[in-house]
N, C-alpha and C positions, 0 to 999 in steps of 0.2 A: 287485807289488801285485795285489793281488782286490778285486774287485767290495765294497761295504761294503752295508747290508741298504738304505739309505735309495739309493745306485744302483740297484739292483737295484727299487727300486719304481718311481724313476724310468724303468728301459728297460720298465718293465710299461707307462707309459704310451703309450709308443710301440705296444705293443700293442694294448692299448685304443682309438686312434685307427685302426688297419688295420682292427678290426672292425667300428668304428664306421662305415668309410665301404664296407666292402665288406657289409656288410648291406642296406643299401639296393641294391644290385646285383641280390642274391638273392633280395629279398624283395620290396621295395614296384615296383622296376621289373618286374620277373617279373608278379605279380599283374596289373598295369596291364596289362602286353600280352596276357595270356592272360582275361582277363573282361574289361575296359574296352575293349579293340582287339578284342577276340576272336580272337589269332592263333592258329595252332596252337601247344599248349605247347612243340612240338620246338623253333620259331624261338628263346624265350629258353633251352633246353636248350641248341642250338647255341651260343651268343650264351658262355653262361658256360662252357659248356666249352671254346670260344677261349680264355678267359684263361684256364684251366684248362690247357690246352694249351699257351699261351705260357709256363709255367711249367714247361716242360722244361729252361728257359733255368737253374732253380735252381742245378744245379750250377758251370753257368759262372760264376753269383753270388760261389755260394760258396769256388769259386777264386778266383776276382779278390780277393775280399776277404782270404782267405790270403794270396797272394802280392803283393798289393800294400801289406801293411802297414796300414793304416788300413779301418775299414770305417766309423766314422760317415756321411762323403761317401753312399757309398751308400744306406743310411738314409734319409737326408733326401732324395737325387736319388730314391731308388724311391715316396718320403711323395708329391712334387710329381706325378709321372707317374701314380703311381692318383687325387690329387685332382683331375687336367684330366681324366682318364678315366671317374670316375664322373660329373662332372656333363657330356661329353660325351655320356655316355650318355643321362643324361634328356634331353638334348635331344633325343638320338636317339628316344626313345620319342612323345615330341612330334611330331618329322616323320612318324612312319608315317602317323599320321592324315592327313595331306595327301598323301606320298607313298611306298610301300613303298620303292621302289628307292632314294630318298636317305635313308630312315630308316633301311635296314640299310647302306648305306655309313657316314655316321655312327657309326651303333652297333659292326659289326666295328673300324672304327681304333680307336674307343674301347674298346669290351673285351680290343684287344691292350696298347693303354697300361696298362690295369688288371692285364693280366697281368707285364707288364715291373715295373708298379710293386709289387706282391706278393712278387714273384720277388726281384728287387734289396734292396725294405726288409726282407724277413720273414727271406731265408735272413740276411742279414749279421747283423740285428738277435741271431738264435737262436745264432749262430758267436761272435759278440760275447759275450753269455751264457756258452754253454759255454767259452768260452778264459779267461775270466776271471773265473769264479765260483767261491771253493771248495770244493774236492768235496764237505763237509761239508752247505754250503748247496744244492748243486744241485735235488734234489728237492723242497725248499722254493722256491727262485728259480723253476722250473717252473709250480707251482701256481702264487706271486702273479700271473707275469707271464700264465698262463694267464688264470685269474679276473677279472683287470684287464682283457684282451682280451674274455669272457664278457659284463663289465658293461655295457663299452662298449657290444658288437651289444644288448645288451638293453635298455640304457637309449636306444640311440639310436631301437631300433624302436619302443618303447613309446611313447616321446616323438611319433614322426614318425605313431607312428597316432593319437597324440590331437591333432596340431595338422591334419594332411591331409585332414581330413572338416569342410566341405563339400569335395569334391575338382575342384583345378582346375589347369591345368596352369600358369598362374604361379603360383601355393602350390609347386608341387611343386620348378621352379627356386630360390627363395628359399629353400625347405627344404636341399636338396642343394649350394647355395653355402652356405648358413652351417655343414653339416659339414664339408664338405672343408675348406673354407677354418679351419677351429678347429681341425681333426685334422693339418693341416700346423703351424700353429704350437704346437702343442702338442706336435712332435716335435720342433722345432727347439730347444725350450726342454729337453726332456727329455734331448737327448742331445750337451746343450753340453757341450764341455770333460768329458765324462766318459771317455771314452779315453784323455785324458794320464795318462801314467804308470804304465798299466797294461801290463802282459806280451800286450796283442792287439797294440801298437805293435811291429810288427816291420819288419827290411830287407826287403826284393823277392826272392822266389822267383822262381828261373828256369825252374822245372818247366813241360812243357810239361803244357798243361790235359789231354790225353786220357791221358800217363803218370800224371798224379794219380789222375783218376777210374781205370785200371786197377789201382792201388793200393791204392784204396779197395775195389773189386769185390772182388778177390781176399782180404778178409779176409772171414772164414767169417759172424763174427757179423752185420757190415753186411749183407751178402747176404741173409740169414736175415732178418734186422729188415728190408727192402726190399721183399721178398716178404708180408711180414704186415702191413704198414702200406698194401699197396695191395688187399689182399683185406679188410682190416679200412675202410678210407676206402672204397670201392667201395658196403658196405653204410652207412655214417653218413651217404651223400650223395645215395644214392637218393630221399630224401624230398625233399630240398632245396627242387626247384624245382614239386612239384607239393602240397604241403601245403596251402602259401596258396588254389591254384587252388581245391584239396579242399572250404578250407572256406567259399569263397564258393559254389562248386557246391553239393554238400550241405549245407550247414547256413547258407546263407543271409547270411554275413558281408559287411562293407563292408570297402571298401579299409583305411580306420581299422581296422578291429576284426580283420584276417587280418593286417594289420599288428604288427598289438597280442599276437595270436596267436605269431607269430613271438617275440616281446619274452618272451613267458609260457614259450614252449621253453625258450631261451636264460637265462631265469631257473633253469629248472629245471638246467641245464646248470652253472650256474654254484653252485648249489645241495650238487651231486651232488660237484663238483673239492673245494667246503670241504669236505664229508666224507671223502671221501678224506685230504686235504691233514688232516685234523685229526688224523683217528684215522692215521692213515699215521705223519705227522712226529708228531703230539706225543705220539698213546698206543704207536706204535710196534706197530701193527696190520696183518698181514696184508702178504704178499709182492705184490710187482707183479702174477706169474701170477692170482693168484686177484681182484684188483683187475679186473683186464682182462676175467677171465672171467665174473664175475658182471655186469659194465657190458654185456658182450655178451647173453649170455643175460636179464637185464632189459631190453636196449632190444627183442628182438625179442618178449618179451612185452605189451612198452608197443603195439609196431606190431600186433600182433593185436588189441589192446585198441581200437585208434583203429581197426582193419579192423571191428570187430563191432558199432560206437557209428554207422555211416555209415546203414545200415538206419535208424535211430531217428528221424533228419533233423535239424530247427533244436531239437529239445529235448533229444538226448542233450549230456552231458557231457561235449563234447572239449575243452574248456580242458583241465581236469586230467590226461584222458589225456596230452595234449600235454607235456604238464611234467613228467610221470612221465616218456615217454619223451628226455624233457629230461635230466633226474636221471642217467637211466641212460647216455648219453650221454654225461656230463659227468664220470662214475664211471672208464669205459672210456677216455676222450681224456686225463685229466688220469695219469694210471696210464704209457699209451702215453708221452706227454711226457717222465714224467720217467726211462724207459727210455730216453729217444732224448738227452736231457740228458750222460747216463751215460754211453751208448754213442761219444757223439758226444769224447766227451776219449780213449776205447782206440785200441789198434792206433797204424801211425804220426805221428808229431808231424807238426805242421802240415798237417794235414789236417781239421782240426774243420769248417771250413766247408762243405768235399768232401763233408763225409758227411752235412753238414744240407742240403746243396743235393741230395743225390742223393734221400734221404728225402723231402727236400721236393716234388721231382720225382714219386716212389712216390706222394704223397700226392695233386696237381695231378691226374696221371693219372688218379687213381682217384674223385676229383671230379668229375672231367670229364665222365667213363665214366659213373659212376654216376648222377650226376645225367642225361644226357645219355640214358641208357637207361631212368631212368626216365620220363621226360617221356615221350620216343618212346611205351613199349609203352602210355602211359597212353591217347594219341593213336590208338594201333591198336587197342586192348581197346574204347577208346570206337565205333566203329563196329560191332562185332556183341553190347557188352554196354550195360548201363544206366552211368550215371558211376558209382555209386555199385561196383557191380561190378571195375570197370574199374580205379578207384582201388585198391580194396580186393586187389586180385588182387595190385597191381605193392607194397604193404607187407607182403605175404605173401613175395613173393619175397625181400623186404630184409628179413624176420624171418630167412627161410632159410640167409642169407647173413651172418650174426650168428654163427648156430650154426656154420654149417663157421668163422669165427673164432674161435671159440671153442674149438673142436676144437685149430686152428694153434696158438692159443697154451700149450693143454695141451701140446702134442710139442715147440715149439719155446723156452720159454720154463719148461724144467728147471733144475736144477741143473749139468747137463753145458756146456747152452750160454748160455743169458741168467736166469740165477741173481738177476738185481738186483731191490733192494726199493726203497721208496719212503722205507725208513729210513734217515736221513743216518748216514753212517755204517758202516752194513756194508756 
């Protein structure tokens, strides 16, 4: 048996709950430490690219959950581990104020739980998907489950910037317990009894884990999609962690309103996947390559656009810019997905999870990285330029780094090697 479309909306929730609570991560606690603490932005650089980093773990994920037969378990044990992890975190952000050294203790255990719990829900959840979704539907399963994960981080940010102003640090607790704790049981409900009796119920693989993943390595296309999803993530994550900062520095925002900011991205993001998702599956528009490549080269026109709007101060228009490169964003990621959907059922059987955990892995990496270097240079640029400079330099970078993706997926994403559309069906 396959997935049926009313499952398939159901694992989207599960989606929508991981974003929901890993936005707050990225966003409102980020901002918090770097203008309310005034830390340096590298500390929450570091901070998330631990769990970035702990998400090496994916591919072990995504074995286990192969060769053990079942992956719900995982699911819901990765849901609990990121929702102790993110509201250990705000608490973490809470202690700095009184003491740095047990703030970042605190915080590192916590953004490792966050990483375990990403790693463990996200890759089973995506293996799950892919093993038992008809190839017909995949492209389409992609998008909702994508989209549903978009609304999520957007409605949660939106939300958490209109209720966190005036900002206080018991608001903030109260805030961050009532999502994890909804975003857990709203997995639990999501992914009841939906694996009976589908083709992911399988006996126990005896493969040892490092013959699997050399299994997986050695097929030409995985390799190829490994390599492009961590030069393509490299650039989508550079902004991450210094956007918020951006637009409280320049343009004058509150925690609420760079909150909210974020909410307005991610709209956009979510915006850009229906388009795709429409003209893709329903008018049967345009191949993956060109999807991918236009999402690239419009997002690093969007980050020029937010580089040129910094000058202006608290009266230019970066909402919109913001959204725009939201759009394009969300054009590029949703395209990438259902590539990796596709990808992830070729080459040997029972290995679906291997290849969403190794991708997964390609993607953590490059999260980590990117976001990670771009806090840094923003932090170095700021000492001999102005912010606005400074800021503006390290979106230039991540414009430039769009285009060489751009390039990659013109050579690698032909007809000879990764030919797939977004069209169910061919």
């Amino acid at each position: 048996m396959t997935l049926s479309w009313f499952q398939i909306i159901r694992l989207g929730f599960v989606q929508m709950a991981l974003g929901a609570i890993v936005v707050l991560t990225t966003s409102t606690l980020n901002r918090l430490m770097v203008v309310e603490l005034s830390l340096p932005a590298i500390l929450p650089g570091l901070l998330v690219g631990l769990h970035y980093g702990i998400q090496l773990t994916r591919p072990h994920w995504g074995f286990y959950s192969d060769t053990g037969g079942h992956r719900t378990r995982w699911i819901i044990g990765g849901m609990a581990a990121l929702a102790i992890g993110a509201f250990m975190a705000a608490c973490g952000v809470l202690v700095f104020a009184q003491s740095f050294a047990l703030g970042l203790t605190v915080s590192v255990v916590a953004y490792t739980l966050i990483g375990l719990g990403v790693g463990a829900s996200g890759t089973s959840l995506l293996a799950l998907l892919a093993t038992t979704t008809a190839p017909q539907r995949r492209a389409a399963a992609a998008t909702i489950t994508w989209l549903m994960m978009i609304f999520g981080i957007a409605m949660t940010a939106g939300t958490v910037g209109q209720l966190i102003d005036p900002y206080t640090p018991q608001l903030l607790l109260k805030i961050v317990a009532i999502v994890v704790t909804t975003a857990t049981l709203v997995t639990c409900v999501a992914v009841w009894r939906v694996e009976r009796n589908l083709i992911a119920v399988r006996e126990p693989d005896p493969t040892p884990f490092m013959d699997g993943l050399r299994e997986v390595w050695a097929e030409r296309k995985a390799r190829n999609f490994t390599i492009f999803v961590f030069l393509s993530m490299t650039a989508y994550f550079m902004q991450e962690l210094i956007l918020e900062p951006y637009a409280g520095l320049i343009f004058g925002f509150t925690p609420g309103q760079s909150t909210s900011l974020s909410g307005a991205q991610n709209g956009g993001v979510f915006i850009g996947m229906l388009t795709v998702g429409i003209l893709a599956t329903g008018f049967k528009i345009g191949a993956l390559r060109n999807w991918v490549m236009a999402g690239c080269l419009g997002s690093a026109g969007a980050l020029a656009l937010i580089t040129f709007l910094g000058p202006l101060g608290p009266t230019a228009p970066i909402i919109p810019a913001v959204v725009l490169l939201g759009f394009f964003n969300g054009m590029f990621a949703v395209a990438a997905i259902g590539s990796m959907m596709a990808l992830a059922a070729e080459g040997m059987a029972r290995r679906e999870g291997t290849r969403m955990g190794l991708w997964g892995a390609a993607q953590a990496i490059a999260a980590g990285f990117g976001g990670l270097i771009g806090a840094g240079m923003v932090d170095i640029l700021r000492v001999s330029m102005s912010d606005t400079q400074a800021f503006g330099s390290v979106f230039i970078a991540e414009a430039a780094l769009f285009i060489a993706a751009t390039v990659m997926a013109a050579k690698i994403m032909d007809h000879k090697s990764l030919s797939i559309t977004l069209v169910p069906g061919e």
